[in-house]
Structures are given as C-alpha cells and as structure tokens.
C-alpha positions in Angstrom: 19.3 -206.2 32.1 18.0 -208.7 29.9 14.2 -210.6 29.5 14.8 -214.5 28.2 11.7 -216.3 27.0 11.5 -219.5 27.0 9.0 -222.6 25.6 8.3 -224.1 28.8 8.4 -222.8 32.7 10.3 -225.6 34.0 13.1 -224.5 31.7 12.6 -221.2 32.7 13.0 -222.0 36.1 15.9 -224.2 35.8 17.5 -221.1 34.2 17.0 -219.3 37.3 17.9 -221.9 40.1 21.7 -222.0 37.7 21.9 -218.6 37.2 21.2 -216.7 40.1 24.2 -215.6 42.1 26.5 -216.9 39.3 29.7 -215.3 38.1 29.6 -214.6 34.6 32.4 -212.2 33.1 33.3 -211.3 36.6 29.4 -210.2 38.0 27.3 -211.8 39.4 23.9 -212.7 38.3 20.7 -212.3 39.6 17.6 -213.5 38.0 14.1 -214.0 38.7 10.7 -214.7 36.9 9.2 -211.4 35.7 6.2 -212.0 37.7 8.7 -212.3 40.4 9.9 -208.8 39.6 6.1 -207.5 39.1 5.3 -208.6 42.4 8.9 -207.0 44.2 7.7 -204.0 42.6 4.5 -203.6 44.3 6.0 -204.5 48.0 8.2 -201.1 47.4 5.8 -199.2 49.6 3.9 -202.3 51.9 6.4 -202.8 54.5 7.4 -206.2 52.7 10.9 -205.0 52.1 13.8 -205.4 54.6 17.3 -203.1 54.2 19.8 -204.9 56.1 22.9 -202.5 57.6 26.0 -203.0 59.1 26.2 -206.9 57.5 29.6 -208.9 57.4 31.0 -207.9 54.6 32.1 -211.5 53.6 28.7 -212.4 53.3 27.4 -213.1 49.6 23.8 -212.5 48.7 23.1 -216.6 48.0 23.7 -217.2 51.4 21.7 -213.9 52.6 18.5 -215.4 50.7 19.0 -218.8 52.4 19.0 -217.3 55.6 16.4 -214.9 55.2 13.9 -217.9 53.5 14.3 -219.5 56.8 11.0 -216.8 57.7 9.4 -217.1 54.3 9.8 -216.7 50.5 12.6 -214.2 49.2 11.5 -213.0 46.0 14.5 -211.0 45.5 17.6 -210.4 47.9 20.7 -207.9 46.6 24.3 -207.5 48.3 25.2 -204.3 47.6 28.7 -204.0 46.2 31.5 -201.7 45.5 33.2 -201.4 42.1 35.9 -204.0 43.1 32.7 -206.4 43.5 33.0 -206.3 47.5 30.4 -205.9 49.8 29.3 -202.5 51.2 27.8 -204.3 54.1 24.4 -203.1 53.3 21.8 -205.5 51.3 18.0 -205.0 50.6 
C-alpha cells in the first residue's frame, strides 16, 4: 500500500477517478481517499458491509461498484482474486 499527498483535493480526486481499477504492472488498483478508508473501517461491525457469493466470475470490481451505487455510495468494493488475477466469485 501506498499514501500520496497531494496540494489540492481536486487533484487528489482526479487521481482516484484514473486510478482505481487500473492495471498497473499486471494489478489492479484500487484507491480511495483516506477518510474514505477511515470511514470503511468503522462500518466493519455496523451491518454497512455486503459480502457477495457465488458472483460471475467474469465480473470485474468497476463494474460491481457501478451496479451496487445504483442503491447508494460505495466507499470501497473488492473482487476477490486468485493468483492468476481471476475472480474467486466472491467480492466484499
């Protein structure tokens, strides 16, 4: 994992919106403010979490969010994947 900083939080955000769910050196990103990540924290235990079973495995974790913002804002949505980078069919 890594923490950028940058001057403003536009920048910051345009970070995010271009590198989220890119590929980069064969993995694929995810990134999110760190309040973002503060706040995902604290929903561990509120019922605010969703794990998702038995999922198509073709489906890739942009296009889980997209669906899953259709009910409201996704702070963070994860694929889980094998070592060859393919889907387990499970996400959370």
């Amino acid at each position: 994992a890594a923490v950028v900083t940058y001057d403003t939080a536009e920048a910051a955000d345009e970070a995010r919106e271009m590198l989220s769910f890119a590929v980069v050196r064969g993995k694929t990103c995810r990134c999110m403010q760190l309040s973002s990540l503060e706040l995902m924290l604290q929903t561990m235990d509120t019922g605010q979490r969703l794990i998702i079973e038995n999922l198509d495995v073709g489906i890739e974790a942009r296009g889980l969010r997209d669906l899953c913002a259709l009910f409201g804002r996704v702070l963070d949505c994860k694929v889980e994947l094998d070592d060859k980078e393919q889907s387990r069919g499970i996400a959370f």
